[in-house]
C-alpha positions in Angstrom: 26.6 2.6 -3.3 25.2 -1.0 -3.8 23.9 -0.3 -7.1 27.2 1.5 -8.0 29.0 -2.2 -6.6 26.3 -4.3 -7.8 27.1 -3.0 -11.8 30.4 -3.4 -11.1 30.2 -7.1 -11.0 27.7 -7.3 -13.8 24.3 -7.2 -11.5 21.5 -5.9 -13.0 20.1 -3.6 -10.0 17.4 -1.5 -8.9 16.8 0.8 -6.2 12.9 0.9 -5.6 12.4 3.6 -3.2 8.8 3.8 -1.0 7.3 6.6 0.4 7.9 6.3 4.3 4.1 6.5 5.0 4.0 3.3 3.7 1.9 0.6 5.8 3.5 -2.7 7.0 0.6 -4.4 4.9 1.8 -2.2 2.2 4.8 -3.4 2.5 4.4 -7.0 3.0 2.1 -6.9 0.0 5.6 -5.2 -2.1 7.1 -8.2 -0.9 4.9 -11.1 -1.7 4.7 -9.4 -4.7 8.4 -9.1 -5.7 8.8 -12.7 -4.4 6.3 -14.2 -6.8 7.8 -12.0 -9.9 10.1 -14.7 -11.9 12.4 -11.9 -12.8 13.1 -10.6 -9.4 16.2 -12.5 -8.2 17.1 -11.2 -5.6 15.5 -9.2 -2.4 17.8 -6.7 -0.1 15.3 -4.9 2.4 17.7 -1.6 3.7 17.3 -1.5 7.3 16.5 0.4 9.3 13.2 1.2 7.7 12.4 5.0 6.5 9.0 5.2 8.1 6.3 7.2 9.9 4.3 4.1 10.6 5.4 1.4 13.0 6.7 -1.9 11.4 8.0 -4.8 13.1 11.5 -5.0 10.9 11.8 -9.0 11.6 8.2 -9.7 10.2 9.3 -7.9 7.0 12.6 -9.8 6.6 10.8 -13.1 7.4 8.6 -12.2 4.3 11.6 -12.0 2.2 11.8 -15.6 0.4 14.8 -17.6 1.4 15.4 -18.0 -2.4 15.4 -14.0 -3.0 16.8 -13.2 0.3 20.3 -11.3 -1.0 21.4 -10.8 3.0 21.0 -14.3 4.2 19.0 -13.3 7.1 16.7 -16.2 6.6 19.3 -19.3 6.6 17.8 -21.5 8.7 20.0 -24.2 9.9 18.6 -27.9 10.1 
């Protein structure tokens, strides 16, 4: 469905689907890497997570640069 809305608008979008026995240092490693990728622009992390391995869910949003991060769950207020 977001892709679906995203093209709608004229957003190029892709769905990058991980296996669920993915690690959190997996993980965090997919993330660091999409962050430092100029032409990633934005990051949306679907929650919950799809996984057989424990993974603390706010360590992985908090990994999500503030500049990529398409749900806004890292606006910090000043």
């Amino acid at each position: 469905m977001k892709i679906k809305n995203a093209a709608a608008i004229g957003v190029n979008a892709t769905l990058m689907k991980l296996p669920n026995t993915i690690t959190q240092i997996e993980l965090l490693n997919k993330i660091r890497a999409l962050n430092d990728d100029p032409s990633i622009h934005g990051i949306l992390v679907q929650m919950p997570l799809d996984t057989v391995n424990k993974i603390d869910s706010h360590l992985i949003t908090d990994a999500v640069s503030p500049e990529k991060d398409v749900d806004g769950y890292e606006i910090k207020i000043t």
